[in-house]
LOLOZA-974185 format. One record per residue (C-alpha): residue in three letters; x, y, z. Coordinates in steps of 0.02 Angstrom, whole numbers, plus 50000, padded with zeros to 5 digits. Layout:
<nodes>
ALAXYZ ...
</nodes>
This chain:
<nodes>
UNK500005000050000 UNK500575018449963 UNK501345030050101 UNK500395047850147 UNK500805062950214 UNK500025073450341 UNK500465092350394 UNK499755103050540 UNK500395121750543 UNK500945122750720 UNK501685140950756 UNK500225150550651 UNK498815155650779 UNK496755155450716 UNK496535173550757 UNK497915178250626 UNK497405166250484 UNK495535175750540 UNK496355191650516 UNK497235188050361 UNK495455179050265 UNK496415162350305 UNK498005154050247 UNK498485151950044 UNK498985137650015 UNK500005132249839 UNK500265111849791 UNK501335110249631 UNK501085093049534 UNK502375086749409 UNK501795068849397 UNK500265058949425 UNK499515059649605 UNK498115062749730 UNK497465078249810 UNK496375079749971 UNK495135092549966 UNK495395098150168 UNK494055102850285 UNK493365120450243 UNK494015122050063 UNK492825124649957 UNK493565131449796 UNK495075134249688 UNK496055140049564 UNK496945129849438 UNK498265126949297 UNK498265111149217 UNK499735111149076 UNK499815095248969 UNK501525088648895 UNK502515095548752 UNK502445085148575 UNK504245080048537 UNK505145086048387 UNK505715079348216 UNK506005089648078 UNK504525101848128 UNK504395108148296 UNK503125098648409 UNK501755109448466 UNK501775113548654 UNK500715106448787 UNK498955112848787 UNK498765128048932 UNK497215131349032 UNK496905139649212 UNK495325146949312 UNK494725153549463 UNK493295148249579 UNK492955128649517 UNK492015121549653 UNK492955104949753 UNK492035096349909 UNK493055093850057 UNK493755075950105 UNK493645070149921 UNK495025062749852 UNK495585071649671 UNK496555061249536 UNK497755072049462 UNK498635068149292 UNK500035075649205 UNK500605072549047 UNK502205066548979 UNK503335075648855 UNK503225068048646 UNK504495056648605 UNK505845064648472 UNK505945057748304 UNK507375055648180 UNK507255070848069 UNK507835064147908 UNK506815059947765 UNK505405047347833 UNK503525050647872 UNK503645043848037 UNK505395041148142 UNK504735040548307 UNK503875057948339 UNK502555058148450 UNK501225069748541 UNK501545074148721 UNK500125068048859 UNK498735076148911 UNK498575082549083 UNK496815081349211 UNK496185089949345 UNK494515087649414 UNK493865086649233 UNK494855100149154 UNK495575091149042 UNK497345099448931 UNK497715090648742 UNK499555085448732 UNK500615095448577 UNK500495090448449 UNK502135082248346 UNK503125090048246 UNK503185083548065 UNK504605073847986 UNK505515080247833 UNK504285076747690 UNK504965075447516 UNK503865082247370 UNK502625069547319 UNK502565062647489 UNK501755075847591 UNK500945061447720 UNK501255071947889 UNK500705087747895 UNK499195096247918 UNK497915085448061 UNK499155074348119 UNK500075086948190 UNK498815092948295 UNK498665094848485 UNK498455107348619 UNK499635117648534 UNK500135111448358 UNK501805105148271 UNK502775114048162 UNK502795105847955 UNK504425099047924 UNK505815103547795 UNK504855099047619 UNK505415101847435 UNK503545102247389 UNK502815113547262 UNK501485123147385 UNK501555127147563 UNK501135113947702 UNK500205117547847 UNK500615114848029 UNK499445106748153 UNK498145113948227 UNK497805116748417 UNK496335105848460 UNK494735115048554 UNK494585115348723 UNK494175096248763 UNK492215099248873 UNK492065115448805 UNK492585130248915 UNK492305126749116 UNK491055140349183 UNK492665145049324 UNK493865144249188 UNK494735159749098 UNK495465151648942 UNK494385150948763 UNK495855143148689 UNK497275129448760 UNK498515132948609 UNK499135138748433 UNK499405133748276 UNK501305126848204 UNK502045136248079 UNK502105132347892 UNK503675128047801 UNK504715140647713 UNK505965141347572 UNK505605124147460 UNK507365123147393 UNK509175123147488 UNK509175124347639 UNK507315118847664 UNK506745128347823 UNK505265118347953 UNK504075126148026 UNK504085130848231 UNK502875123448339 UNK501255132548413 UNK501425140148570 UNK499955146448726 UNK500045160848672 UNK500535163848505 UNK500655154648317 UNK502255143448267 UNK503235155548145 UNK503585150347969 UNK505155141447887 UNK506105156947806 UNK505945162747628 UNK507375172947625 UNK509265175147728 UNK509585171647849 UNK508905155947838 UNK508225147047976 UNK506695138048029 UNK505285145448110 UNK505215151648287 UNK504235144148424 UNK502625153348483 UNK502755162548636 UNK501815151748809 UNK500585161148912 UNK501335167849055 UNK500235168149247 UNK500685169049427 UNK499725159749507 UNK501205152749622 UNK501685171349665 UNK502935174549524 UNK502435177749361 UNK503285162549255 UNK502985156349056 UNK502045140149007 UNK501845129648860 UNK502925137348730 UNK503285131348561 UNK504945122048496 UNK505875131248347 UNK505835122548181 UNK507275113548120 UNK508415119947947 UNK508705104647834 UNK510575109647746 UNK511755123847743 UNK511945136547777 UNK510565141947911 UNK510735147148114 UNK509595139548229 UNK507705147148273 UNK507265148848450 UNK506095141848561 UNK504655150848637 UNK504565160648818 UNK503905144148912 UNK505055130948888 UNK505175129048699 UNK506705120948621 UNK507715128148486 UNK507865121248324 UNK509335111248265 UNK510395122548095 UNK511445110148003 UNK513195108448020 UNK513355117248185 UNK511995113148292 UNK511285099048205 UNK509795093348351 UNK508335100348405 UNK508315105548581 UNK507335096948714 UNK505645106048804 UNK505905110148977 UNK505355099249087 UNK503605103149196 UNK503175116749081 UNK502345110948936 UNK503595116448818 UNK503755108848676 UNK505545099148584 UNK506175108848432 UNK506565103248259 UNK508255094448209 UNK509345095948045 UNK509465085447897 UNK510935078347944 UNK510995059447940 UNK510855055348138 UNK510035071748183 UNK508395069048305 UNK507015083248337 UNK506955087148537 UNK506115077548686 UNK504435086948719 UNK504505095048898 UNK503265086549031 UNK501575095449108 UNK500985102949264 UNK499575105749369 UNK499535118649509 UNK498115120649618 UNK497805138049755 UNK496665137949905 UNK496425145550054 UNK496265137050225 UNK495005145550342 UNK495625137750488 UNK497255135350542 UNK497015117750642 UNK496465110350467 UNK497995097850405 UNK498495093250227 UNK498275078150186 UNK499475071950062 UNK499175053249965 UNK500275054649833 UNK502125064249796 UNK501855083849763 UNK502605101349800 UNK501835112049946 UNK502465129749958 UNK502435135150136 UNK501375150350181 UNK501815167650235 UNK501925166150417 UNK502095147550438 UNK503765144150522 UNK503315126350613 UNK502205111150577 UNK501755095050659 UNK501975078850522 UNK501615063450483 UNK502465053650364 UNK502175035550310 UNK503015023550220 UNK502265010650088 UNK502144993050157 UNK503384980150067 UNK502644966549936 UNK502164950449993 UNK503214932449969 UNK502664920549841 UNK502154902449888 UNK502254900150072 UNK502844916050070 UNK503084928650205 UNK502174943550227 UNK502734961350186 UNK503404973550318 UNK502354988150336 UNK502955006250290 UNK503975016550430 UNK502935029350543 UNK503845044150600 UNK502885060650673 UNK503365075650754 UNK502845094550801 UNK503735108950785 UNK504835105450618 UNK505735121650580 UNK505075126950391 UNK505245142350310 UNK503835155350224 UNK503825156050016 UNK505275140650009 UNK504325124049916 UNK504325108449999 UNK504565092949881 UNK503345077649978 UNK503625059749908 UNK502445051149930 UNK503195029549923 UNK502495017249820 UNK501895000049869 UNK503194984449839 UNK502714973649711 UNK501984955949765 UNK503564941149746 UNK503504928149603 UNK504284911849582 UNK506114914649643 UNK505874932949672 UNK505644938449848 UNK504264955149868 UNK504774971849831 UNK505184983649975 UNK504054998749988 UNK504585013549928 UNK505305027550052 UNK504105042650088 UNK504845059950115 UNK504725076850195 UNK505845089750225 UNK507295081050330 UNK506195065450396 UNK506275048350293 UNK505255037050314 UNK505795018650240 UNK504885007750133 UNK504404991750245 UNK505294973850186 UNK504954962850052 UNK504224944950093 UNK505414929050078 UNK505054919349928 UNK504994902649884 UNK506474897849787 UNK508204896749831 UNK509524907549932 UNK509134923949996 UNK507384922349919 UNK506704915050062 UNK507254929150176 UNK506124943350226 UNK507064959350191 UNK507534973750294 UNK506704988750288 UNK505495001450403 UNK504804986950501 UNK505444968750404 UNK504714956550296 UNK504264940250348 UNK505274923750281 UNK504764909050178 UNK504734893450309 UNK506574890850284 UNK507264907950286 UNK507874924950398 UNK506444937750431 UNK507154954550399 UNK507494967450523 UNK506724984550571 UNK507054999550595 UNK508365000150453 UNK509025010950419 UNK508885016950613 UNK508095032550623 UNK508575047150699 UNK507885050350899 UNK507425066450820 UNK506415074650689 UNK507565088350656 UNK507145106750741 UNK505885104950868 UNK505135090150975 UNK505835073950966 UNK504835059750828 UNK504755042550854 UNK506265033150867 UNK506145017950803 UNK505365016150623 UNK504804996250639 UNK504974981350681 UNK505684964350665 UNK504784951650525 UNK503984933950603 UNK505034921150546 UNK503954908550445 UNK503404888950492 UNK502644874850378 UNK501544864850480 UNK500984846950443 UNK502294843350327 
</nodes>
């Protein structure tokens, strides 16, 4: 079973969260988890960025971008969050399809944002097979390098998925990917849409480069204004060219053959998107740069915790200095075939932890172990983590099999053996007697596996 969090501001008294309309609160996510509507919330406001679409000759498109105010949540309900993956790059030379793909979309209590769209490979005339809808996402990818007769158009950034959310202030997630430009030597792709603004065409002219990336949409909803979803820069087939830049929001710049001859990769947790590579024979477009989703809220009360069931980023509040924790382990996996059971995840808790206003917090949040198989003793839990307290993953159960496979392993409290084998130990590694600045946390994680029997043999 998973680990979970919980946090309790400590130092911060009711009468000044009263005074101050309660106590903003900020949770970053940058991969899939699970949010806790707390006691007393009953709104927020949102970004939910999908992933980038990866590069090939074209730029891929960036993640699609939307964000509102006021959507309604109900307190003690449990939130699936989602965020999207960056596109996969693709081998920019002459092929229809080398391995380019979209980025993921990214969910939030159904807001839902379209992955970019890929960038399109380098398509020779008479074989003008990926352009146009196939490029298409939240934001779309950029045409690729093409001797073709006529202009090819970019993808296209795909309407808001629901229709726009009564609480949200976005009509549109994304922007379309530029055309190509010049059809002869050097062959110039087209950049890749961006939040807020169109991919750029190939050039016609010198200097010859591909198109830029469209600019992201830029909000501050975490206190400082910063850029999302921005658009990779197209990639320049031959010589001679410079490379095109990325758009404001994580865009990658476009690969110019000789010098430069790959796209860049999308920064990661902003939706960018991967820019376009070269002609050159082993030149690949850029990895598409992965989502986000960022949610605001303000506490009411003060002696409400946060509740934390999967791994996130909290941003402590202006005059929080001190909380009170609880952090949990995930239980280790289970033995196969008169197997031994799996040690359960470490519990450490505290009060008075020393944190400081405006820093962010990474939790992690462990993982259950995986259940044993034939030979293969269970998987240890995965640690959980806050601030300076660890918390470790409980044991593994022994195994049937042979060797060490019948052995419970170590871990926050140990897993039991097989009927011939060692339980593990817990309370390893031996945790601290305290839980950094403030009152002392348990000392011991766990304990000790059972040590396994076979009766009636």
């Amino acid at each position: 079973m998973t680990g979970i969090h919980q946090l309790l501001f400590s130092n911060f008294s009711t009468a000044a969260a009263a005074a101050a309309g309660g106590t903003v609160v900020i949770q970053t996510f940058t991969g899939n988890s699970t949010w806790t509507c707390p006691t007393g919330v009953t709104s927020v406001d949102y970004l939910v960025v999908a992933g980038g679409g990866g590069g090939s000759s074209g730029a891929g498109g960036a993640g699609g971008f939307r964000t509102g105010t006021g959507m309604s949540v109900t307190a003690g309900t449990d939130y699936s969050i989602t965020v999207g993956g960056g596109g996969t790059k693709g081998k920019s030379n002459n092929a229809p399809d080398n391995g380019e793909s979209t980025g993921g979309n990214s969910v939030f209590n159904g807001v839902t944002s379209s992955g970019g769209g890929k960038g399109g490979s380098n398509a020779p005339n008479g074989q003008p097979t990926y352009v146009g809808p196939s490029l298409n996402g939240g934001s779309g990818g950029g045409v690729g390098a093409t001797d073709h007769s006529s202009p090819l158009s970019g993808g296209s950034a795909i309407a808001l998925p629901g229709g726009q959310q009564s609480h949200e202030t976005t009509s549109a997630q994304g922007n379309a990917g530029g055309q190509n430009g010049t059809t002869s030597p050097p062959y110039c792709a087209g950049g890749g849409g961006g939040a807020g603004a169109a991919g750029s065409r190939g050039a016609l002219t010198s200097p010859f480069k591909g198109g830029d990336g469209g600019d992201g949409s830029e909000l501050s909803i975490t206190g400082t204004a910063v850029y999302y979803s921005g658009g990779g820069g197209g990639g320049t087939y031959t010589s001679p060219a410079i490379a095109s830049s990325g758009g404001q929001g994580g865009g990658g710049a476009g690969g110019a053959f000789p010098p430069t001859p790959n796209g860049t990769n999308g920064t990661a947790n902003t939706g960018g998107s991967g820019g376009g590579g070269s002609g050159d024979t082993n030149a690949y477009g850029g990895v598409g740069g992965s989502g986000i989703v960022i949610i605001k809220y303000t506490l009411p009360s003060i002696g409400t915790p946060l509740i934390f069931k999967g791994t996130t980023k909290w941003k402590c509040p202006t005059g929080v200095s001190s909380v009170d924790y609880l952090v949990v382990a995930a239980g280790g996996g289970g033995g196969w075939r008169y197997g031994g059971g799996g040690g359960a995840g470490d519990f450490r808790t505290g009060t008075s932890l020393s944190v400081t206003a405006g820093t962010e917090y990474t939790i992690t949040v462990g993982a259950g172990g995986a259940k044993g198989t034939n030979g293969v003793r269970g998987g240890n839990g995965e640690d959980s983590v806050f601030s300076t307290i660890t918390s470790t993953g409980g044991g593994g159960g022994g195994s049937e099999g042979s060797g060490a496979t019948f052995n419970g392993a170590d871990g926050g409290s140990g897993g039991g053996s097989n009927y011939t084998g060692t339980a593990g130990s817990g309370n390893t590694p031996a945790a601290s007697s305290d839980g950094g600045n403030g009152a002392p946390a348990n000392s011991v994680q766990g304990h000790n596996g059972g040590t396994g029997q076979l009766v009636g043999a």
